[in-house]
Structure formats: structure tokens, C-alpha cells
N, C-alpha and C positions, 0 to 999 in steps of 0.2 A: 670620159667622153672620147669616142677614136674620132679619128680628123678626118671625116670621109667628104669635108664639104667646104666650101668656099666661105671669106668670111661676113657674104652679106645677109643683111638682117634676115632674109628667110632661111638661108642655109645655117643657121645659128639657131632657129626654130627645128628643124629637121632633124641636127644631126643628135639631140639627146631623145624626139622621137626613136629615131631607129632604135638608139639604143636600147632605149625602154620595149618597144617591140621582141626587140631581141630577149630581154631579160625574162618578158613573159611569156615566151614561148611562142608566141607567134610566128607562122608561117608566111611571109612579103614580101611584095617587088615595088621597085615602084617602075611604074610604064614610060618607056623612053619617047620624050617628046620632042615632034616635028619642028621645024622652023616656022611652020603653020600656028602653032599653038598647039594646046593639048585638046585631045575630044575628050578626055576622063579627069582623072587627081593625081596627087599625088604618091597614096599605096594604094594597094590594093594587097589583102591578106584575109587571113583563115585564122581564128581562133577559138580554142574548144567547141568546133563545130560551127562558127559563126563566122559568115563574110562580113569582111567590112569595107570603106572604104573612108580616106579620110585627106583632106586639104588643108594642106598649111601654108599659112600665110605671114609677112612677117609680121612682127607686136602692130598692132593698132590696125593692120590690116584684113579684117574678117569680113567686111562689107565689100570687096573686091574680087567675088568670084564672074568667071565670064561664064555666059551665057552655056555655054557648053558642058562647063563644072555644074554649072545649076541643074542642068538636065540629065544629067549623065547622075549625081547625086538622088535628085529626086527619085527617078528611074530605079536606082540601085533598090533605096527604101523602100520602094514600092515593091520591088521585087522579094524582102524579106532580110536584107542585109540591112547592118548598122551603117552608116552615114555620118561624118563627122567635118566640120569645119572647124578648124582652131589658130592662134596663133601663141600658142606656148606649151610646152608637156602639162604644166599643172592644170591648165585649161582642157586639155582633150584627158585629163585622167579623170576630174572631174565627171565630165561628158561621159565615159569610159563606165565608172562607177556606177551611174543613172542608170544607164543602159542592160549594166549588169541587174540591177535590182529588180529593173522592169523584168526582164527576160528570167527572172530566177534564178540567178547563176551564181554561186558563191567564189567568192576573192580571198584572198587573205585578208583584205578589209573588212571582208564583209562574216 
């Protein structure tokens, strides 16, 4: 795991995302937030053709998105992009996996 992150509970969440991101090939930023708070999430990326976007939070914390993450999420969905709220890699791989199967998309898992 590279040490791109601080050691509080969500940045201990994030930082074996990235790297899984990374691993699969995915294209991602994550958008630089204001003192204001964020109006989006926390990546935003492209994989095998597919946007996504995905918010992490730290363990036990998934019922904590603001009003803004909500809308900005929903919105995304709606627009045709996967959507993702999590608070641990096994948890958004999970999520990650469904999504796949919906869509048709074959994994090495799958």
C-alpha cells in the first residue's frame, strides 16, 4: 500500500482504494476540495468505458454523506455512470462486482 495519505480512519479507507484503482487499470482523480466542503466525491474515473464515481468514508461511516454528495451521486446515476458509497475496498469491490454483472462486463472474477 504506498502512503499517499494521512493516518485517519478515512484516509486508511482511501489509500488501498487508490490502489486497487490503480491495479485495475483505471483512469482517476480525485477533485480538490474547498474549505467550503466538497459539491462532488471523492474519485471521479473511467473504466472500460464506464464513469464512475465513488465516496469513502471512514468504517461505520456510510450514512454520512452531505447533502451535496447525495445530489451530485444521484445525478451522476442518473446520467448513466456507476455511483458508489463505501467504507472499505472489500466493500466497494463487492459493490464493483454487481455492477459489473449488471452491465455485462466480465472481471477476472467473473
Amino acid at each position: 500500500m504506498k502512503k499517499r495519505w494521512g493516518k485517519t480512519p478515512e484516509g486508511r479507507v482511501k489509500a488501498p482504494i487508490s490502489d486497487w484503482l490503480d491495479t485495475i487499470g483505471a483512469c482517476w482523480f480525485m477533485p480538490v476540495k474547498s474549505k467550503f466542503g466538497s459539491r462532488s466525491v471523492d474519485y471521479i474515473g473511467v473504466w472500460q468505458g464506464v464513469a464512475f464515481a465513488i465516496e469513502a468514508k471512514r468504517p461505520g461511516g456510510k450514512s454520512g454523506l452531505t447533502n451535496n454528495q447525495k445530489t451530485f451521486l444521484a445525478n451522476w446515476i442518473k446520467a448513466g455512470g456507476w455511483g458508489f458509497l463505501t467504507d472499505s475496498l472489500e466493500d466497494l469491490q463487492t459493490q464493483w462486482e454487481l455492477a459489473c454483472r449488471i452491465a455485462g462486463i466480465k472481471t477476472q472474477d467473473t
